[in-house]
C-alpha positions as CSV (number, residue, x, y, z in Angstrom):
1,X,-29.7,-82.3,13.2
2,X,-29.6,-79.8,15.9
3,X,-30.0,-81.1,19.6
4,X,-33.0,-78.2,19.5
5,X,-34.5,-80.3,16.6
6,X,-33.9,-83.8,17.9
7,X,-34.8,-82.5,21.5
8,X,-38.3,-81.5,19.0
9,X,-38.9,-84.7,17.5
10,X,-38.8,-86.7,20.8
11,X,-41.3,-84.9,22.2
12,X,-43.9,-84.9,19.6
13,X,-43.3,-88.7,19.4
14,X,-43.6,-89.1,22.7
15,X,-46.5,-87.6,23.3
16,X,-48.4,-88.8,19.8
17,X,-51.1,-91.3,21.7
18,X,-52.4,-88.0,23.5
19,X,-51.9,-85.1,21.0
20,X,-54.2,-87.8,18.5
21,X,-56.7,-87.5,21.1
22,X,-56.2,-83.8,22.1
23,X,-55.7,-81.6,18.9
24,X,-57.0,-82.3,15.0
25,X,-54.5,-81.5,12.0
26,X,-57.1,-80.7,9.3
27,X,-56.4,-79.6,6.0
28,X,-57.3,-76.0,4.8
29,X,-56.8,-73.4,1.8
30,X,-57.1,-69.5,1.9
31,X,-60.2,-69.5,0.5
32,X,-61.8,-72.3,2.6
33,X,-64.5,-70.9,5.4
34,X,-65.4,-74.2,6.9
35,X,-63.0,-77.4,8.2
36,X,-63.7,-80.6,9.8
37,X,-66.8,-83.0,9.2
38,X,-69.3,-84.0,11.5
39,X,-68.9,-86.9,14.0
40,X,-71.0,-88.9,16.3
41,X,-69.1,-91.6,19.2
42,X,-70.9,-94.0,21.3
43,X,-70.3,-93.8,25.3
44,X,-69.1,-96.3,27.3
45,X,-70.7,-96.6,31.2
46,X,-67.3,-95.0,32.7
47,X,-67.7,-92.0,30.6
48,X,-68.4,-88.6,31.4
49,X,-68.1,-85.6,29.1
50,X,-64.7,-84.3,30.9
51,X,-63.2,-87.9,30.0
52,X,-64.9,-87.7,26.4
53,X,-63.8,-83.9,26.1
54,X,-59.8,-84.8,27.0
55,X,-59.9,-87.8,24.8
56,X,-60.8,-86.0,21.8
57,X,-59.9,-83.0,22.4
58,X,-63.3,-80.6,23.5
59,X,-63.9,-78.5,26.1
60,X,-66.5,-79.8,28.5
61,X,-69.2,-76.7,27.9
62,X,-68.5,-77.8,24.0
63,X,-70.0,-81.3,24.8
64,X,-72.7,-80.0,26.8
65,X,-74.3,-77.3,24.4
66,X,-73.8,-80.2,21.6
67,X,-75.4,-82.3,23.8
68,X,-77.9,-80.6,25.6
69,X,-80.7,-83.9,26.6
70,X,-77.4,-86.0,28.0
71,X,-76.7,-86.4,31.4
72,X,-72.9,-84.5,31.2
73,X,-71.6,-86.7,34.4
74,X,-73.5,-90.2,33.3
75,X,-74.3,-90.6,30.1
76,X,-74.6,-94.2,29.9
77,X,-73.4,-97.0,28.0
78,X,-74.3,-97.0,23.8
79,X,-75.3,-93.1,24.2
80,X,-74.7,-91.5,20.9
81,X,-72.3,-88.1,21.3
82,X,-72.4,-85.5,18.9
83,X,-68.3,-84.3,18.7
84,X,-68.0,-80.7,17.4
85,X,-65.5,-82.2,15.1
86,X,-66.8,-79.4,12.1
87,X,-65.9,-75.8,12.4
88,X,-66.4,-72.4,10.6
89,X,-63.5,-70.5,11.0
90,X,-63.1,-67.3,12.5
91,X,-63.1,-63.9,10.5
92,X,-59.8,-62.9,8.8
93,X,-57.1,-62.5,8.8
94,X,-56.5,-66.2,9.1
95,X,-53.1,-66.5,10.1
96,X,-50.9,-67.5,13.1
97,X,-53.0,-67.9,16.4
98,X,-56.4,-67.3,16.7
99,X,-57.8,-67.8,19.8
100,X,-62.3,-66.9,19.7
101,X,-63.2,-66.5,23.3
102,X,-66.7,-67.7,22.4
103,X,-66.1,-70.9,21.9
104,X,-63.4,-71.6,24.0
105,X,-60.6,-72.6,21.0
106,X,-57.5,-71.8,19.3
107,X,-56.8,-72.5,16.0
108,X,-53.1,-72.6,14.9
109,X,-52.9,-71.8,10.6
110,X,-49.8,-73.1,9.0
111,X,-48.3,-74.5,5.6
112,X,-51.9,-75.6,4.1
113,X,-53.3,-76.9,7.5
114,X,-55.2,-75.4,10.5
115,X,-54.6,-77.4,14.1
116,X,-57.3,-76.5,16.6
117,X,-56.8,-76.8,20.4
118,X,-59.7,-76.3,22.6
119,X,-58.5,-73.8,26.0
120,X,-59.9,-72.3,28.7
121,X,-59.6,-68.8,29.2
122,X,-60.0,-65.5,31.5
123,X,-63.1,-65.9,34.2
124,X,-65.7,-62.9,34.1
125,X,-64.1,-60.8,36.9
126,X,-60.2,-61.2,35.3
127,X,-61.8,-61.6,31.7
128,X,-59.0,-62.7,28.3
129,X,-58.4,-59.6,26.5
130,X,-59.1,-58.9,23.1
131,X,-56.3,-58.0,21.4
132,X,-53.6,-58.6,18.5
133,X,-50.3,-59.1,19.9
134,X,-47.7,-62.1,18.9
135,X,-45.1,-64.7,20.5
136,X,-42.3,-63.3,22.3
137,X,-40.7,-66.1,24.1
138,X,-40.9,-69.9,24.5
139,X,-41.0,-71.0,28.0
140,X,-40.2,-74.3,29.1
141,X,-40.9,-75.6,33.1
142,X,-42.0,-71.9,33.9
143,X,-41.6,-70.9,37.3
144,X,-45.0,-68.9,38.6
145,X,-45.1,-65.7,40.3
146,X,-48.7,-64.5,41.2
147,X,-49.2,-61.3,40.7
148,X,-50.3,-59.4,43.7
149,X,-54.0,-59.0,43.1
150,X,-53.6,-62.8,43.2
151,X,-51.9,-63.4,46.1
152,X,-54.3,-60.6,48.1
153,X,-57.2,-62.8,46.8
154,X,-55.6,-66.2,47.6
155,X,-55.3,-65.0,51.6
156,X,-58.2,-63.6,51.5
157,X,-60.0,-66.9,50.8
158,X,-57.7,-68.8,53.5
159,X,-55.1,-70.3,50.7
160,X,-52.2,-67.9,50.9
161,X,-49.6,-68.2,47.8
162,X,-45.9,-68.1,48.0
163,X,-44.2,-65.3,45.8
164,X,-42.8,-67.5,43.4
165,X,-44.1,-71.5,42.3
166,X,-41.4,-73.8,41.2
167,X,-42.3,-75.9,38.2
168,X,-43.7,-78.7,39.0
169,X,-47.0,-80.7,39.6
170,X,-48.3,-77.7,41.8
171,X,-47.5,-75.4,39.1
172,X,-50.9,-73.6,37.0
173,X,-48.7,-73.1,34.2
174,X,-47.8,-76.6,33.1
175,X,-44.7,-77.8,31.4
176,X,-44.3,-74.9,28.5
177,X,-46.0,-71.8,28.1
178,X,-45.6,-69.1,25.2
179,X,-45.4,-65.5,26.7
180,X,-47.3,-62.8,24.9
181,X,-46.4,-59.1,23.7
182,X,-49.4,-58.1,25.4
183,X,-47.8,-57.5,29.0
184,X,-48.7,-59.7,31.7
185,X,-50.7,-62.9,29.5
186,X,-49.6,-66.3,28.7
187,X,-50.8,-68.9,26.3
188,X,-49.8,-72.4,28.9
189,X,-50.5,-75.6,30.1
190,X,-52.3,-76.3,33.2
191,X,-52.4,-78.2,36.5
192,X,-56.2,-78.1,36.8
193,X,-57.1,-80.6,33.1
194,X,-61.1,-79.8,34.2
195,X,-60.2,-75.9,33.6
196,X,-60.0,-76.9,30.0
197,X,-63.3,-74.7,27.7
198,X,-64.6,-72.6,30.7
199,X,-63.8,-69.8,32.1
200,X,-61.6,-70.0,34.2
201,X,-58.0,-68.0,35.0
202,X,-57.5,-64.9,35.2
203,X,-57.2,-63.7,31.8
204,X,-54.3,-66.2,30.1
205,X,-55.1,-69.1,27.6
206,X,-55.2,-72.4,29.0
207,X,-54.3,-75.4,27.1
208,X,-53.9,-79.1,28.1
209,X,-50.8,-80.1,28.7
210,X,-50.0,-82.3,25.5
211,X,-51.1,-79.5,23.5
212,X,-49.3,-76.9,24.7
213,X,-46.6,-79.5,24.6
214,X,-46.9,-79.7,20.9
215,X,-48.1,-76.4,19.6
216,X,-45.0,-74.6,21.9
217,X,-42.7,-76.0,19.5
218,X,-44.6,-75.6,16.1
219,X,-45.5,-71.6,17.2
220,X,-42.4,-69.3,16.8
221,X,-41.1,-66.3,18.2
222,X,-42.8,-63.7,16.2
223,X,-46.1,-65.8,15.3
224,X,-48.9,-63.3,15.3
225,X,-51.7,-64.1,17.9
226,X,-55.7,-62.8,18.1
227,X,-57.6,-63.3,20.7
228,X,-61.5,-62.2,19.3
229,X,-65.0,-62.7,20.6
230,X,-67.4,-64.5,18.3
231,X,-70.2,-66.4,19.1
232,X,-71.5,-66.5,15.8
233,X,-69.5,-67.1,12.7
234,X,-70.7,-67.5,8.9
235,X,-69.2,-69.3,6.0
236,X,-69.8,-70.6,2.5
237,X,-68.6,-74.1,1.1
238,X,-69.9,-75.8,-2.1
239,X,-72.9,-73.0,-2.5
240,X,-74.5,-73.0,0.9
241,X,-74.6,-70.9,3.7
242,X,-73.8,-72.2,7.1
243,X,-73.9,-70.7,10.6
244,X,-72.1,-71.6,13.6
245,X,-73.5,-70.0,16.8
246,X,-72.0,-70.7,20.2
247,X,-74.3,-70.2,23.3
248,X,-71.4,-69.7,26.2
249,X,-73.4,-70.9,29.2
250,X,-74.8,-74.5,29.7
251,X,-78.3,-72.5,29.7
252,X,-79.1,-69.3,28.0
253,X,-81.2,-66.1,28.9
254,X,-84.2,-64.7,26.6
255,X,-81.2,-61.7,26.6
256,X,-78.7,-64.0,25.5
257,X,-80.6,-65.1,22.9
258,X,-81.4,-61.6,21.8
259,X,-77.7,-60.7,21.4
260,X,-77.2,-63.8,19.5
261,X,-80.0,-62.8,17.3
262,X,-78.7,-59.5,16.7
263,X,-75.1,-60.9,16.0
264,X,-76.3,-63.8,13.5
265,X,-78.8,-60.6,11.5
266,X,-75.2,-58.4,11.2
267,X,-73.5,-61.4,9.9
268,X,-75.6,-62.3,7.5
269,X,-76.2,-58.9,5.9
270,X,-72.4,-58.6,5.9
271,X,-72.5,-61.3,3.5
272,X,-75.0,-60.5,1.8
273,X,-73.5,-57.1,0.5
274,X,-70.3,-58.7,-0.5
275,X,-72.7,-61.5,-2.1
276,X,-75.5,-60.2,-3.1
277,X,-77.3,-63.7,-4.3
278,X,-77.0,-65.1,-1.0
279,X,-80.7,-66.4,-0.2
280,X,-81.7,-67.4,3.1
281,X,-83.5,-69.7,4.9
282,X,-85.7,-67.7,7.8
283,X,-86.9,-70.5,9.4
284,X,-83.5,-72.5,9.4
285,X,-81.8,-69.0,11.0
286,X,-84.4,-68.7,13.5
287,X,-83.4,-73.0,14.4
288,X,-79.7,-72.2,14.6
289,X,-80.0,-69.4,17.2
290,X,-82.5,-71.6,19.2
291,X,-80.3,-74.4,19.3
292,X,-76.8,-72.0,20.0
293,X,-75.0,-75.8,20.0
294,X,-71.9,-74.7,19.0
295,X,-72.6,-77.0,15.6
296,X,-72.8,-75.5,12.0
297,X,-76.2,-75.1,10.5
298,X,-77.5,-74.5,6.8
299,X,-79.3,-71.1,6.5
300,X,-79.1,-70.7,2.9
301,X,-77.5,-70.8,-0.3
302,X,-75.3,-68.5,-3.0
303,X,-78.5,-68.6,-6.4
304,X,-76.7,-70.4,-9.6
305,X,-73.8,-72.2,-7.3
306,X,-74.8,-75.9,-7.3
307,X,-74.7,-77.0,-3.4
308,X,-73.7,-80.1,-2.4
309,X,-73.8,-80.7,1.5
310,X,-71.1,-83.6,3.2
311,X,-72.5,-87.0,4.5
312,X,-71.6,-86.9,8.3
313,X,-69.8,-89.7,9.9
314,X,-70.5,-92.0,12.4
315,X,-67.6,-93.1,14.9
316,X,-67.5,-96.4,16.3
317,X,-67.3,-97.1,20.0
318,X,-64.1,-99.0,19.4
319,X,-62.4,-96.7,17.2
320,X,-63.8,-94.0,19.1
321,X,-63.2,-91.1,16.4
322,X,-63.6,-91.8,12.6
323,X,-61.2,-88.8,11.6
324,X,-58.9,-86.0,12.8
C-alpha cells in the first residue's frame, strides 16, 4: 500500500464521527431521479439550526425554508425538525460534481452511489459561475492570496489583507481545496463553519472542513464538475411525479414566486412531452410552489404505472438521524 493510500485511509478514519454527521452516502442507479427518504429529529434546548445543520450535514437556509414556523436560533426542547434528508437530483448528465446553486449542494456521483455535501457559494455582487469545467489539482494546507479586488475591498472596510495567508486557522480556504479549470475558483474548506448554505464568498464553493477533507481525496484530477442553477427540479419514482422547489431567501417576493411558477410550468411540460401520460395534480403544483421548502412534493402520476409512495421516517432524539 502506497504511503498516498495509507496517508488516505487515516484520514477518512479519522475524521468518520464528523463526515457521518456532515455528508450522506446514498445509494443510486442511472435511471434513478430521486435519493434519500424523508426524516424528522427532535431538538434538544441547546440547539439551534447552525448546530442541527453541521451535525447532519444542512445548510442553515436549508433548515429554515423546511422549517419555516421554528424559531431558527431557539427552537426548544422536543421540537420536531423536518431534515431535507430526500432529494431529486439535478438534470443530467449525472456524473462527477454537481454543484446546483439553488439549493446550496454538491452532489459527488460515483461507482453506484451519490454523496451529497451541502456548501456555500458566491454572494450576489461576486456571484458562483455557471459553468462546466473539471478538477485540476489537489491542494492540501493551501496558502491564500487575495486577489486584488479583495484586498481593495478589505482596506476599504478598515480590515486590510496581507498579500499572501499562510495555512492555518486564519486561513478561508481550510485544510484541502480542489482548484478548478475554470481560472481563478476553488471548491475548499472554510474558516467561517456559519458560511456553510448561504451566500457567501466571492464566487468559490465552500464546504465544511470534514467534507472537503473527505471528498478531496475521493474526487480526482480530471473529475468533471457543474455548477447549475435550479430551484426547481422534477423527477419520477415508482409512477409518481414529484417536485422539489427551493425558495433561496428565508422569505420570498410575490416576484420570486412568479419565477418559480414559471420554472415549475417549463418543467413539467418538459416532461410531459417526453411522457406524454404524465397527469397532474393542479392543486398539489400550485402547494409546492407556495411552500418553496426545499422538500419534494407529489404533483402527479405517469397513467397505467402503479405508484407506490415511501413511508417517511421518524428520527429519535437519541439517535438523532434514522439513516444516511
Amino acid at each position: 500500500m502506497t504511503y498516498r493510500k495509507i496517508r488516505y485511509w487515516l484520514v477518512i478514519l479519522a475524521l468518520l464521527p464528523m463526515t457521518a454527521m456532515g455528508s450522506r452516502s446514498l445509494a443510486w442507479n442511472s435511471d434513478q431521479d430521486i435519493v434519500g427518504q424523508s426524516n424528522w429529529i427532535e431538538s434538544v434546548y441547546e440547539d439551534t439550526f447552525a448546530s442541527i445543520g453541521e451535525d447532519h450535514g444542512f445548510g442553515f437556509l436549508e433548515l429554515v425554508r423546511a422549517n419555516p414556523d421554528i424559531d431558527p436560533w431557539l427552537p426548544g426542547d422536543d421540537t420536531r425538525i423536518q431534515l431535507p434528508t430526500r432529494h431529486i437530483l439535478p438534470s443530467e448528465p449525472r456524473e462527477g460534481i454537481v454543484v446546483n446553486l439553488a439549493e446550496y449542494r454538491l452532489y459527488h456521483f460515483r461507482d453506484g452511489r451519490v454523496d451529497t455535501y451541502p456548501v456555500g457559494i458566491g454572494n450576489t455582487n461576486n456571484p458562483s459561475p455557471l459553468t462546466s469545467t473539471e478538477i485540476t489539482m489537489r491542494l492540501e494546507e493551501p496558502a491564500w492570496y487575495p486577489p486584488e479586488s479583495i484586498r481593495e475591498q478589505a482596506k476599504e472596510d478598515g480590515d486590510p489583507l496581507p498579500r499572501m495567508i499562510p495555512p492555518g486557522p486564519a486561513n478561508p480556504l481550510g485544510p484541502y481545496a480542489l482548484q478548478l479549470a475554470e481560472r481563478g475558483y476553488l471548491i475548499h474548506g472554510t474558516n467561517r463553519r456559519f458560511g456553510i448554505g448561504q451566500q457567501v464568498s466571492h464566487g468559490c464553493i465552500r464546504m465544511y472542513n470534514e467534507d472537503i477533507s473527505r471528498l478531496v481525496w475521493e474526487a480526482e484530477k480530471g473529475t468533471k464538475v457543474r455548477i447549475v442553477e435550479e430551484p426547481v427540479k422534477i423527477g419520477v419514482e415508482n409512477g409518481l411525479v414529484w417536485l422539489q422547489i427551493h425558495g433561496q431567501q428565508e422569505e420570498l417576493t410575490d416576484e420570486d414566486r412568479d419565477e418559480l411558477w414559471r420554472e415549475a410550468e417549463d418543467k413539467v411540460s418538459e416532461m410531459q412531452q417526453t411522457k406524454p401520460r404524465v397527469e397532474i395534480n393542479r392543486s398539489q403544483l400550485e402547494k409546492a410552489v407556495e411552500a418553496a421548502d426545499g422538500i419534494p412534493r407529489r404533483v402527479g402520476e405517469i397513467l397505467d404505472q402503479a405508484p407506490m409512495a415511501e413511508a417517511p421516517s421518524v428520527v429519535q432524539r437519541d439517535s438523532r438521524v434514522s439513516s444516511r
